[in-house]
DOZA-826515 format. One record per residue (C-alpha): residue number from 1; residue in three letters; x, z, y negated. Coordinates in steps of 0.1 Angstrom, whole numbers, padded with zeros to 4 digits. Layout:
BEGIN
+-----+-----+-------+-------+-------+
|   i |  aa |     X |     Z |     Y |
+-----+-----+-------+-------+-------+
| NUM | ALA |     X |     Z |     Y |
...
+-----+-----+-------+-------+-------+
This chain:
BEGIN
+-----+-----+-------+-------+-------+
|   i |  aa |     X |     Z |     Y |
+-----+-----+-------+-------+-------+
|   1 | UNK |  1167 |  1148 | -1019 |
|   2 | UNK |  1146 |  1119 | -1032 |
|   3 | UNK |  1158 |  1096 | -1004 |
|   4 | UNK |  1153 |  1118 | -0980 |
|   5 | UNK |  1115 |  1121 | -0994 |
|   6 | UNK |  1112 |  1084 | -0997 |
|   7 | UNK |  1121 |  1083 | -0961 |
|   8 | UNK |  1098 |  1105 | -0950 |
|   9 | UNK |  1070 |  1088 | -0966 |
|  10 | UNK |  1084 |  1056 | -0945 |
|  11 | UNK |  1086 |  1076 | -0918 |
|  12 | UNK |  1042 |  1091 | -0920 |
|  13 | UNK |  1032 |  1053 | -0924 |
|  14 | UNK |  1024 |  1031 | -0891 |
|  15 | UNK |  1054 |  1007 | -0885 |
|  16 | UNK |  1045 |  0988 | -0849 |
|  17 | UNK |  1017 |  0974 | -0831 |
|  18 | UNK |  0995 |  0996 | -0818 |
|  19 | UNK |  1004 |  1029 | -0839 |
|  20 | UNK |  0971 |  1046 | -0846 |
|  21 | UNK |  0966 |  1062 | -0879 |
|  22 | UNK |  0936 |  1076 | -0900 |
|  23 | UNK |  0921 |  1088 | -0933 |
|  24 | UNK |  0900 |  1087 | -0963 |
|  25 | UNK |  0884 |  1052 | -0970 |
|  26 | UNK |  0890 |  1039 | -1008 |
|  27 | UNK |  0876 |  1002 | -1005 |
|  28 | UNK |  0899 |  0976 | -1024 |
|  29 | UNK |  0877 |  0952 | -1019 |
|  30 | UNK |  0858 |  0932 | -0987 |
|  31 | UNK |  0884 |  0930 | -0967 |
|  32 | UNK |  0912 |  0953 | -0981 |
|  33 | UNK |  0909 |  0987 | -0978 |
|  34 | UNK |  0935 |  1025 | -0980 |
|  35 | UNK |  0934 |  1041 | -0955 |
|  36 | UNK |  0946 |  1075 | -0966 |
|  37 | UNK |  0984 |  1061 | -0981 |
|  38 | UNK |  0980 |  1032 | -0959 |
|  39 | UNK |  0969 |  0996 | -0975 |
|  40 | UNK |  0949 |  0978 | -0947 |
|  41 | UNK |  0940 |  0938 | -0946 |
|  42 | UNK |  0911 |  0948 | -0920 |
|  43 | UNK |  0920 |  0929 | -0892 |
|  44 | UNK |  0896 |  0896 | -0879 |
|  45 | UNK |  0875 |  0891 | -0909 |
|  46 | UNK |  0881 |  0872 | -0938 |
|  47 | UNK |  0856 |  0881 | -0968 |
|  48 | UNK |  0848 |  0862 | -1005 |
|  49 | UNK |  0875 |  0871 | -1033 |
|  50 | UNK |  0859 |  0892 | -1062 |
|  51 | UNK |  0861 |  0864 | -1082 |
|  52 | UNK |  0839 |  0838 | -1059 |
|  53 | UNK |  0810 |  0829 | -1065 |
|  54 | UNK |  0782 |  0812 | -1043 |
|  55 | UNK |  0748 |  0790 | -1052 |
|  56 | UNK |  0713 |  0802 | -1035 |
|  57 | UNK |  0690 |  0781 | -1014 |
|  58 | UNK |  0678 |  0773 | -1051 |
|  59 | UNK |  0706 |  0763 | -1063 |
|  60 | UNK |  0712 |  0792 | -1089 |
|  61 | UNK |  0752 |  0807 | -1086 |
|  62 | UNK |  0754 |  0842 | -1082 |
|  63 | UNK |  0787 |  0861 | -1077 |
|  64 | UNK |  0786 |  0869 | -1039 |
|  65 | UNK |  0828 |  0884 | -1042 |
|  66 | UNK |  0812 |  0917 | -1060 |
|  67 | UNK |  0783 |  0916 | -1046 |
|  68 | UNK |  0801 |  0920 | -1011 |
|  69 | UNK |  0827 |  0943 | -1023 |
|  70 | UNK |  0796 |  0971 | -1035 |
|  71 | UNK |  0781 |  0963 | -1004 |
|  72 | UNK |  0812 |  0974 | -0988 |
|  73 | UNK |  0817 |  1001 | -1008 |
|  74 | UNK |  0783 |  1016 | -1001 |
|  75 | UNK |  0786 |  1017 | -0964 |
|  76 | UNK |  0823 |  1032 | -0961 |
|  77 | UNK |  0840 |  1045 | -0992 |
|  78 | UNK |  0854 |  1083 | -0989 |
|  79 | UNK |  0846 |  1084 | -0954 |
|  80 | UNK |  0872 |  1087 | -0923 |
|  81 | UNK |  0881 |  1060 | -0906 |
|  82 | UNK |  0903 |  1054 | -0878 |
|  83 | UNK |  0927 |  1028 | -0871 |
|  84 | UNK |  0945 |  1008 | -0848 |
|  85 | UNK |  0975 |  0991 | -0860 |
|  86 | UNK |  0981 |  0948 | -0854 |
|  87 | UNK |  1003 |  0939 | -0877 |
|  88 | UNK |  1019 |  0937 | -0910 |
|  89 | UNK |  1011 |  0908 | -0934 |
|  90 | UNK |  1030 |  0890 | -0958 |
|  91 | UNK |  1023 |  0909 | -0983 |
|  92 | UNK |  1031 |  0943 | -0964 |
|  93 | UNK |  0998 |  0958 | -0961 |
|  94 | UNK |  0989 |  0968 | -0924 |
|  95 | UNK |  0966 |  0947 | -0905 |
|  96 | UNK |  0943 |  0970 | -0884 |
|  97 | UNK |  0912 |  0971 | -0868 |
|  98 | UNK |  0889 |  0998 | -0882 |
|  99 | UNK |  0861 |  1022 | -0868 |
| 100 | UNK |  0841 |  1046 | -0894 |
| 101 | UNK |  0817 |  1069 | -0876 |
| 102 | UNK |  0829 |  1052 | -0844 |
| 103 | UNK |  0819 |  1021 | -0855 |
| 104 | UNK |  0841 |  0986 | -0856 |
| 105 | UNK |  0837 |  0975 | -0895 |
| 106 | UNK |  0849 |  0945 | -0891 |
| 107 | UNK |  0823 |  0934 | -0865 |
| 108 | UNK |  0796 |  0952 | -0884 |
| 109 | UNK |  0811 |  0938 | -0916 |
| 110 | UNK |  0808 |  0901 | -0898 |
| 111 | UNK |  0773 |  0908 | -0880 |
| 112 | UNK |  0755 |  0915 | -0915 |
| 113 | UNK |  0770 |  0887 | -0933 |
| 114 | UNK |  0795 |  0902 | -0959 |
| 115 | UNK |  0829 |  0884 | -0944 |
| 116 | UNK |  0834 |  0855 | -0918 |
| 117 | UNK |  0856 |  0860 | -0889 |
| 118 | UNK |  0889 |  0849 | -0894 |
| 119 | UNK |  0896 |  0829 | -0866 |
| 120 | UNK |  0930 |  0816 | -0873 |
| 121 | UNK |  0939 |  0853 | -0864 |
| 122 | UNK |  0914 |  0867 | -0841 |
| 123 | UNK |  0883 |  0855 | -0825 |
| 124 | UNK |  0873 |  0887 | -0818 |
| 125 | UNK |  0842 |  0883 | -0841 |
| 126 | UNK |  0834 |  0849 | -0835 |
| 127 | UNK |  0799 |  0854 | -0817 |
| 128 | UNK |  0793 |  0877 | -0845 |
| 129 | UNK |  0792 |  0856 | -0872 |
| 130 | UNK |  0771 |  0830 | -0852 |
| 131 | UNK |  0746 |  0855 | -0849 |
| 132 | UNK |  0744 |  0865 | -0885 |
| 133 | UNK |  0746 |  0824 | -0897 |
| 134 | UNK |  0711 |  0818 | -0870 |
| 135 | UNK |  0695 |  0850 | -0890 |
| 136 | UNK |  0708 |  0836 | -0923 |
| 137 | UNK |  0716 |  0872 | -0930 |
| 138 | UNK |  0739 |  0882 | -0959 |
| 139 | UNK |  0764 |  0856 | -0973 |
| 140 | UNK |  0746 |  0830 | -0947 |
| 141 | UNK |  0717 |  0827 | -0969 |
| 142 | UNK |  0740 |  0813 | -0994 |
| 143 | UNK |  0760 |  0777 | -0999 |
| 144 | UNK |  0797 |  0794 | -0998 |
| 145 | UNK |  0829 |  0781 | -0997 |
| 146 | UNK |  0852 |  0795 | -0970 |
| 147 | UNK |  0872 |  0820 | -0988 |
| 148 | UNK |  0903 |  0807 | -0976 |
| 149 | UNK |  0895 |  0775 | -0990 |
| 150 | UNK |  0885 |  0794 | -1023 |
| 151 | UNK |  0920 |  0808 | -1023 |
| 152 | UNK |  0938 |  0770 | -1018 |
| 153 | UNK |  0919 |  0756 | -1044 |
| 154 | UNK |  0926 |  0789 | -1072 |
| 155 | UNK |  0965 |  0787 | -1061 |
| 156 | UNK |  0968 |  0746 | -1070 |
| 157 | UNK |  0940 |  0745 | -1091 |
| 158 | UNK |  0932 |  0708 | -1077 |
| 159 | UNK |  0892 |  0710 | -1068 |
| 160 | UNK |  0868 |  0722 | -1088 |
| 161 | UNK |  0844 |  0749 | -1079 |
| 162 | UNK |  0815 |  0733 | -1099 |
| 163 | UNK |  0811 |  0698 | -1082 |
| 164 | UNK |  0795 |  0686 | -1116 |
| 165 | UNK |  0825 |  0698 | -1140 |
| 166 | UNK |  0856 |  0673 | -1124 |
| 167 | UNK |  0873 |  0668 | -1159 |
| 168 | UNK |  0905 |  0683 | -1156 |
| 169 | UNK |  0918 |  0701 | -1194 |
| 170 | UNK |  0952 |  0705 | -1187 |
| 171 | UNK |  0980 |  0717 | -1217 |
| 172 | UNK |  1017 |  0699 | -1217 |
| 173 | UNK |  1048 |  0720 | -1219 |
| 174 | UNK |  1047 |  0714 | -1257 |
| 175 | UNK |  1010 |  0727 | -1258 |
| 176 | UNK |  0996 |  0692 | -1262 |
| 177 | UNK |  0962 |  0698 | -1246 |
| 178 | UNK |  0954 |  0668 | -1222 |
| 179 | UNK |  0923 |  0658 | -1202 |
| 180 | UNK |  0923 |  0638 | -1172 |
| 181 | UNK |  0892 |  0619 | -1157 |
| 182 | UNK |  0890 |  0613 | -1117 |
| 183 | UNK |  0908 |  0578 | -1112 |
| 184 | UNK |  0931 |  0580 | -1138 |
| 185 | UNK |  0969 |  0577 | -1130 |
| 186 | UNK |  0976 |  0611 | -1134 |
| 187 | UNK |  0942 |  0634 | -1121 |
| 188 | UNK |  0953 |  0643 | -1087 |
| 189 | UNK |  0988 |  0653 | -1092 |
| 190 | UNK |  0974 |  0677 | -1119 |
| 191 | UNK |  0967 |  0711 | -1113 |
| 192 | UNK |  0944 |  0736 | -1134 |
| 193 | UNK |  0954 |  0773 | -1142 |
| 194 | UNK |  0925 |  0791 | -1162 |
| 195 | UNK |  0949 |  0823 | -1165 |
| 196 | UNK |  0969 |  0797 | -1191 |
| 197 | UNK |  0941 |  0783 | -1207 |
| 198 | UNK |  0935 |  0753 | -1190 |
| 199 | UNK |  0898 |  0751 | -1177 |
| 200 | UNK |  0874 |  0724 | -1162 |
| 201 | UNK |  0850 |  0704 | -1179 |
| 202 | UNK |  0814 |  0687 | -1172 |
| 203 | UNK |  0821 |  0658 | -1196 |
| 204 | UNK |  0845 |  0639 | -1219 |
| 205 | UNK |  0828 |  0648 | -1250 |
| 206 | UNK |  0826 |  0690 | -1241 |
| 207 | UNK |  0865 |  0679 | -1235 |
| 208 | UNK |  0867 |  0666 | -1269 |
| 209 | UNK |  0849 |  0691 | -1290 |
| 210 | UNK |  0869 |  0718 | -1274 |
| 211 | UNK |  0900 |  0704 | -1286 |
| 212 | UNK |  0917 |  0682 | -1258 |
| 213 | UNK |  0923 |  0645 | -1262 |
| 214 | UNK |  0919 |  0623 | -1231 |
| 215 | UNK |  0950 |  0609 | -1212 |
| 216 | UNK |  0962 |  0576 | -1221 |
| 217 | UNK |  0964 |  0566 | -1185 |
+-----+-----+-------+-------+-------+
C-alpha cells in the first residue's frame, strides 16, 4: 500500500518537458520556489544567494540575497501560479517558467532588478535585464557579484568577498590554525570554509590576536 502511494505521488508530479502543472506559491527563495508539491528552479533567471551581500554607490554593504528574497516574497507568496515544465536540474527540482496572475515572473523578476538572466540557459530575458541595468533599477543600483560567481567562490573558498580582507586563516587536519598571505608558497592552493571555522582576515596582526600563526612559507 505504501508503494503504491509513493507511486502515486510520482505519478501527480510533472516528469517531461513541457508538462504543465500549477499551485500555491511558497517562495524558497529568489529563484526557487513550490509550486503546490512541486520544487521549481524558476527557469531563465539566476538571482543573489540569501547569504550575498552587495556594496552601494557609497560603498556601504548591505545584504541584497534577503533583501531580494522579501521582495519576492511580497509580490507572489500564497498565490497561484502556473507553470510550464523545461527541465529537471541536478538537484531534481523542476525547471519551469512561471506566470502568477498571467504574468511571466521570471521576466518581471529580471525587468525590476531582483535576479539576472541566466544566460547560460536561456536568453529569454536578456533584453530585460539590459533594460533594468540602463534604469539602474533594483540590484543594478548596486556593485554585485554575479551570483554564480558568488556560488564558485563559497564552494572553493579561494576569493574573498571583501577585496580588503585577502589573509587566508586556514586550520590543519591536526587543528593547527594557519594563516597564509597572498605570494606565499602555499595561498592559492588553499581554500577557506567558514562553516569549519576558518574565516578571512584584513591583516596579519587581526590573524594573530585571533589565534592563527602565519605560515612558514
Amino acid at each position: 500500500m505504501f508503494g503504491f502511494c509513493i507511486a502515486f505521488v510520482l505519478f501527480l508530479l510533472p516528469s517531461i518537458a513541457g508538462a504543465e502543472f500549477s499551485g500555491r506559491v511558497l517562495v524558497i527563495d529568489g529563484d526557487t520556489i513550490d509550486v503546490g508539491a512541486v520544487r521549481v528552479r524558476i527557469h531563465g533567471i539566476d538571482a543573489p544567494e540569501k547569504d550575498q551581500h552587495c556594496q552601494s554607490e557609497q560603498g556601504v554593504d548591505w545584504a541584497c540575497g534577503l533583501w531580494v528574497n522579501e521582495q519576492v516574497r511580497q509580490r507572489i507568496q500564497g498565490q497561484i501560479a502556473h507553470c510550464v515544465q523545461t527541465d529537471i536540474d541536478r538537484y531534481n527540482r523542476v525547471v519551469a517558467t512561471c506566470s502568477v496572475a498571467g504574468q511571466d515572473i521570471g521576466r518581471a523578476f529580471v525587468a525590476d532588478g531582483l535576479a539576472f538572466a541566466y544566460r547560460k540557459y536561456s536568453m529569454a530575458y536578456d533584453l530585460d535585464e539590459k533594460g533594468a541595468m540602463i534604469s539602474n533599477r533594483g540590484l543594478h543600483a548596486s556593485h554585485v557579484q554575479n551570483p554564480s560567481q558568488f556560488r564558485n567562490t563559497q564552494t572553493n573558498g579561494r576569493i574573498p568577498r571583501d577585496r580588503d580582507c585577502v589573509i587566508k586563516g586556514n586550520i590543519s587536519v591536526d587543528g593547527t590554525r594557519i594563516f597564509h598571505v597572498p605570494g606565499q608558497a602555499f595561498y592559492d592552493r588553499t581554500g577557506i570554509n567558514t562553516r569549519n571555522g576558518e574565516r578571512w582576515f584584513c591583516s596579519s596582526s587581526d590573524a594573530i590576536k585571533a589565534g592563527w600563526r602565519a605560515s612558514r612559507r
